[in-house]
N, C-alpha and C positions, 0 to 999 in steps of 0.2 A: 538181602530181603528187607523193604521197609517194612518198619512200623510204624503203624496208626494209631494215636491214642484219640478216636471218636470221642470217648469218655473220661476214665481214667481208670487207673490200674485195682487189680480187685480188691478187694476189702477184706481179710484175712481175720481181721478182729473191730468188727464191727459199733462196737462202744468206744474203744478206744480211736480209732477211726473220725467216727463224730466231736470225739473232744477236742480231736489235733484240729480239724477243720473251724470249730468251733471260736479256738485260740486262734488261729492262724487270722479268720476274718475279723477277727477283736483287735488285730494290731493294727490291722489295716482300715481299721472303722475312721481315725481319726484324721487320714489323709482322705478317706471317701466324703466324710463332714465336709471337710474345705471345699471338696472339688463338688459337690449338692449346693452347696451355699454359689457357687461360682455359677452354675449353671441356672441355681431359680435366680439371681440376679438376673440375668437375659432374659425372664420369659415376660411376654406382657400381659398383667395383669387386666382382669376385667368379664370375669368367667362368674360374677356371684348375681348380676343383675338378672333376670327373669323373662325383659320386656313385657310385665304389666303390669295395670295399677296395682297398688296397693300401699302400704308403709316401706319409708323408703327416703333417701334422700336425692338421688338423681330423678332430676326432670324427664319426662318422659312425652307429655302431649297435653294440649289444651282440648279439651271438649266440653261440650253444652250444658248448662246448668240444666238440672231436673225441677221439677216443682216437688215439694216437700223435702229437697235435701238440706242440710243447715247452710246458713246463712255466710256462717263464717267460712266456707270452701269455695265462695268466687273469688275466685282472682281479678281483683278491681280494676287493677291497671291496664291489665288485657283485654277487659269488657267495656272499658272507657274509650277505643278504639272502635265498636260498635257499637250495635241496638243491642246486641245479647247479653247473656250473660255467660261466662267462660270460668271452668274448673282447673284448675294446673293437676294436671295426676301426675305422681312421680312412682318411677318402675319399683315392682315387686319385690322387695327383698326380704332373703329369709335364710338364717344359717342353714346349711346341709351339712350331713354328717357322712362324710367320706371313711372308707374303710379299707386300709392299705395290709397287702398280703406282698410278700418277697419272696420267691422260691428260694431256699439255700440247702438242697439237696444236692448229692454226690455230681449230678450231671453241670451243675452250672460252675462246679469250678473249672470247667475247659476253658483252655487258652489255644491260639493256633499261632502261629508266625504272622499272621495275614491280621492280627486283632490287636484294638489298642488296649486293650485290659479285658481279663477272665468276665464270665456271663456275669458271674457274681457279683464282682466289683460294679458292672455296667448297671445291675438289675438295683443294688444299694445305691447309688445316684442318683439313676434316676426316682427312685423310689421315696425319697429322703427330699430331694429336690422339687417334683411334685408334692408331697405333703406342705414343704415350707409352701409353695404355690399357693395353694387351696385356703389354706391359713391367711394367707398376707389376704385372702380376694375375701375373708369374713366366715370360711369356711370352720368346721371341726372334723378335725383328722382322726382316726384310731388305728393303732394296729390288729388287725383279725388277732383270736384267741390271746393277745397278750397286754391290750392298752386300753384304754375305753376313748369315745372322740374326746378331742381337748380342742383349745384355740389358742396356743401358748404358745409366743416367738421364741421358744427355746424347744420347739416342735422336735426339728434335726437331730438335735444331740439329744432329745430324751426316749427315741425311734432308739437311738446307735445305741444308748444306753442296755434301751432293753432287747436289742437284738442281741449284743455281745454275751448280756445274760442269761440267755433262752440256753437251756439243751433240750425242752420238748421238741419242738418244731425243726430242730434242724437237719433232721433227713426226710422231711415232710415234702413230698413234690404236689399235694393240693392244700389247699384251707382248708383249717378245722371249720366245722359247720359255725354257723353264726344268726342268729336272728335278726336280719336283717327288716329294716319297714320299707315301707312302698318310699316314701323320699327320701331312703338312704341310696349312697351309693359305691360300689365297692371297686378298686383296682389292684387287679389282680397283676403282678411282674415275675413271669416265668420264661421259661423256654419251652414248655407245654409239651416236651416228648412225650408227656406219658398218653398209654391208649385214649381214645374219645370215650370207650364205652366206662371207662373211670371219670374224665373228666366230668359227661354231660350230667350226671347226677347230682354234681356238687354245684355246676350254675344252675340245673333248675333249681336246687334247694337256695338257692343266696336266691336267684330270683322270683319265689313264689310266691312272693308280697307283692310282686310288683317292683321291687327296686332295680334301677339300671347298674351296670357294671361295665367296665373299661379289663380289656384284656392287654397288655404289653409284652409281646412275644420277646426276648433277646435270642439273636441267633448269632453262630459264629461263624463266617464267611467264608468256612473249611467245611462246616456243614448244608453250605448251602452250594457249592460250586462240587466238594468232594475230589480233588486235582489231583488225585495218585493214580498209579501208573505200575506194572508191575506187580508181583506178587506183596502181598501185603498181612501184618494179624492186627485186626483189630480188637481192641479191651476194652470192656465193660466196668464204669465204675460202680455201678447201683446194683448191678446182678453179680457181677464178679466172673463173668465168662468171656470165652475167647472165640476168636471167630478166624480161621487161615482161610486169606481170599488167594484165590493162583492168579486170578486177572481184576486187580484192583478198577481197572479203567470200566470193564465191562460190569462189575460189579458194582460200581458208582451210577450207573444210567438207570439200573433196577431204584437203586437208593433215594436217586433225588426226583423219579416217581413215587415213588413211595411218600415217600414225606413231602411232596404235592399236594397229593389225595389227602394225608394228613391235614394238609392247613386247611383244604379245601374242607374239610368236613366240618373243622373248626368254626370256619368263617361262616358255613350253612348254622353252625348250630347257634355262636350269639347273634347271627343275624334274626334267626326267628326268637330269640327271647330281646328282644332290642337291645341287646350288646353292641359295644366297637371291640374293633383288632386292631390292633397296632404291631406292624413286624417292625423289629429295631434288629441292626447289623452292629456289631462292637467293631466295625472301620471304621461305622459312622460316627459324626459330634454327637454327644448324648442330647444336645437343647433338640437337636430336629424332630429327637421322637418326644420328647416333654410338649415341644409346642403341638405338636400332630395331638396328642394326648389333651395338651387344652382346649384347641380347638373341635376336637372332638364330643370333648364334656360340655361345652356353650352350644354343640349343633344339638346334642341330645335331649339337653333341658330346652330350645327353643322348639323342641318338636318337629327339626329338620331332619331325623333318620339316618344321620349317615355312621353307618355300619360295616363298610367295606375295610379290608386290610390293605396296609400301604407301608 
């Protein structure tokens, strides 16, 4: 008879449980640093500009002098070119204050044969790796309930610092509430099992200012295909229950309906609060879902909408 460990095995002592787990990713915080630092290396900056006027150092566009603006804002050399007179405006910029959440509940430390490291590991990388990101591009990074935003090139190691420290949040599978403002902006890195009718409470509350958020699903390639065969018991690590399947195969087709409908309902709900989704596969290299992710945060702030998951 196989066994499937969808999760992980039950939790028998539930305190002590959370310390092992707690230690366990502390040791391993200082090889996820290297490998965060390796990946925001790769990603191309350039997610802090706005495209409009205002204070700012990149050049953005020449336009027509007004009557009654000062004197000192033509650009002489470009108006010496015509009859006009011409303003150099250079694009908007303005620190944002980004707000980083990590799921590191019972369910992300699955591993399958088919992954190249637990959700876990995947979800601190990338999580670590975008913050240095947003940082390098003028941004201020926080950690939800544990950091306040900073802008400090030592971002990564002081994220690892205070995750390794944490034992509130670590069987936490949503964010503690946060007061978010209309131009903050929060990314959330989970695997998002848990029901919608929990989750969607917590993004209208992050979003009720107004502020946008970025969703980064990690999923594990075992749960998303489900390739067993045969009878099978699967274990729960968050509930601590067992499930005997007699027909793993036929019991996988109900499964990966299911959690279809799931993402599907996901994807409906940050779509109507202007959220993105990001689905990330731990086969895949972590930079493809970091850049999907930056690329996502520059289509948001430009006002271009795109919210679909990929």
């Amino acid at each position: 008879m196989a066994r499937v460990r969808v999760h992980e095995p039950a939790i028998r002592n539930p305190g002590r449980a959370e310390a092992d787990a707690a230690l366990a990713l502390a040791h391993r915080l200082p090889r996820l640093v290297l490998e965060a630092r390796r990946v925001s290396a790769t990603l191309a900056h350039g997610i802090h500009g706005r495209r409009r006027a205002g204070p700012g150092e990149s050049f953005w566009q020449f336009r027509p002098f007004h009557p009654g603006e000062p004197a000192s804002r033509v650009d002489w050399r470009r108006s010496a070119r015509d009859d006009r007179l011409y303003v150099r405006e250079r694009e908007w910029e303005a620190a944002h204050s980004v707000y980083l959440w990590i799921d590191r509940s019972a369910s992300m430390a699955f591993s399958s044969d088919l992954a190249q490291c637990s959700k876990i590991e995947r979800a601190v990388v990338l999580g670590l790796a975008l913050a240095d990101a947003f940082v390098e591009a003028g941004e201020r990074v926080g950690l939800i309930g544990l950091l306040p935003p900073r802008a400090s090139r030592r971002v990564v190691e002081t994220f690892a610092e205070a995750i390794a420290s944490d034992r509130v949040g670590i069987d936490a599978d949503l964010p503690p509430e946060a007061p978010l403002r209309a131009q903050d902006e929060a990314l959330l890195v989970s695997d998002f099992l848990t029901p919608i009718s929990e989750i969607a409470p917590r993004i209208e509350s992050l979003s009720t200012s107004g502020a946008r958020g970025h969703l980064l699903m990690i999923a594990d390639p075992v749960e998303e295909t489900f390739p067993f065969a045969g009878q099978a018991v699967l274990e729960d690590l968050e509930g601590g229950g067992r499930l005997r399947v007699g027909d793993a195969a036929a019991w996988g087709e109900g499964f990966r309906t299911r959690l279809a409908e799931h993402r599907g309902a996901l994807a409906d709900l940050v779509r109507r609060r202007g959220w993105t989704l990001t689905l990330h596969r731990t086969d895949r290299p972590a930079s493809e879902a970091a850049l999907r992710v930056l690329t996502l945060v520059g289509a948001s702030r430009s006002g271009q909408g795109l919210t679909g998951a990929a």
